[in-house]
C-alpha positions as CSV (number, residue, x, y, z in Angstrom):
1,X,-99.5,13.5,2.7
2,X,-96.1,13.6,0.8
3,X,-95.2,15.3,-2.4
4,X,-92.9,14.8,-4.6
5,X,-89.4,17.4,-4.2
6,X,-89.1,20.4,-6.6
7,X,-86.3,20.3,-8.7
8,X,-84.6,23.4,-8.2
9,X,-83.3,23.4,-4.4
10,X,-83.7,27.5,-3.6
11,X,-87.7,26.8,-4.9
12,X,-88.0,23.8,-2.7
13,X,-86.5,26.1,0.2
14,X,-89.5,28.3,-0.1
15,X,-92.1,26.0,-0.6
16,X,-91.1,24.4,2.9
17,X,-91.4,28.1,4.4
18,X,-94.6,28.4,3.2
19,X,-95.9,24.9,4.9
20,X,-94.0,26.1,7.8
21,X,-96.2,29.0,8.1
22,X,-99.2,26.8,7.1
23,X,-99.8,26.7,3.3
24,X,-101.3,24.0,2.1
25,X,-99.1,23.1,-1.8
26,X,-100.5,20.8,-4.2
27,X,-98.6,19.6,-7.0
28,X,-99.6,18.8,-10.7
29,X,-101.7,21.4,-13.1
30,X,-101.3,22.3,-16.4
31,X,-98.2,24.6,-16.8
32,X,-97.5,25.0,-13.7
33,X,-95.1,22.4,-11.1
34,X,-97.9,23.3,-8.4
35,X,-99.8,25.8,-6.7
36,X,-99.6,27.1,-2.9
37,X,-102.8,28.0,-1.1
38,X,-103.0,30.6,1.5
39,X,-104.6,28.6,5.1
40,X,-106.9,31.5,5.9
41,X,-108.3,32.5,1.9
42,X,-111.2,34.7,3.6
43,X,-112.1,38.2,3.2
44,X,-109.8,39.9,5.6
45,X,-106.7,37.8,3.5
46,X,-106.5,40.8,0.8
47,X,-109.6,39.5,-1.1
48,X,-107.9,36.4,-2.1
49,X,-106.2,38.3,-4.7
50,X,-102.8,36.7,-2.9
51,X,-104.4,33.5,-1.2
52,X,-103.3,31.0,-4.6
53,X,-100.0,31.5,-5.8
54,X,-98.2,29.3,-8.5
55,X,-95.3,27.5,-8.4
56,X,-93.2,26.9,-11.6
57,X,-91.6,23.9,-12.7
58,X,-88.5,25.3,-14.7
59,X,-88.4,29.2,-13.7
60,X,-86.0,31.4,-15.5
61,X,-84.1,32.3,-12.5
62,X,-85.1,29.9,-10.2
63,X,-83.4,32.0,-6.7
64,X,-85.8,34.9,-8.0
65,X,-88.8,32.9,-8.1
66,X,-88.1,31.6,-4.3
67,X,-87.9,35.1,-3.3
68,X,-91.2,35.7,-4.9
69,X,-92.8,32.6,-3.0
70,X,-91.4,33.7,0.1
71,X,-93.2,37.2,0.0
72,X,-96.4,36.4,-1.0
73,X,-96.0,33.6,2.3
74,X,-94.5,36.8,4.0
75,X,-96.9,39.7,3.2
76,X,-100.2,37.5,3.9
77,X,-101.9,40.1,5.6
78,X,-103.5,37.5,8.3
79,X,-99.7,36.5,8.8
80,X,-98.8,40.3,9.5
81,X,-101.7,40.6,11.9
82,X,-100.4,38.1,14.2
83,X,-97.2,39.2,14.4
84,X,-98.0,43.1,14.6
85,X,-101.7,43.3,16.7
86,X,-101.4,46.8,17.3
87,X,-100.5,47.6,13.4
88,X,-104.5,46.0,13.0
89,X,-105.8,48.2,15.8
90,X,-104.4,50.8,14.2
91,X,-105.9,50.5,10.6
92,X,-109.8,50.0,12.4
93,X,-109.3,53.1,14.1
């Protein structure tokens, strides 16, 4: 399914790293341009507290607000467990 491009090109960088790494973004809402939801949204994914993030249409600065995208996509704890296995064994133990 295609969506329409955001406006502001360093947003629309990030919100193809985040389908990149899985994310699913739907567009439209009421204040916000969209929102990004986290693929795995269970209870090992920080209690969803990160799993729905939103995605402005006219941020203030909009290279700040990419940044921000990109590390919530980033610091998804599933994400980190997959690249770092041992860093999980570690935390059981």
């Amino acid at each position: 399914m295609s969506r329409s491009k955001h406006p502001k090109p360093e947003v629309e960088a990030a919100i193809q790293h985040a389908e990149a790494h899985g994310w699913i973004v739907k567009t439209g809402g009421s204040h916000a341009w969209g929102k990004m939801y986290c693929p795995y949204n269970d209870e090992t994914c920080r209690c969803g507290e990160f799993c729905i993030a939103s995605i402005w249409s006219t941020p203030k600065n909009p290279g700040n607000h990419a940044r921000q995208l990109k590390r919530v996509v980033d610091n998804c704890a599933r994400e980190k467990a997959k690249s770092h296995p041992d860093h999980q064994e570690n935390q059981d133990e």
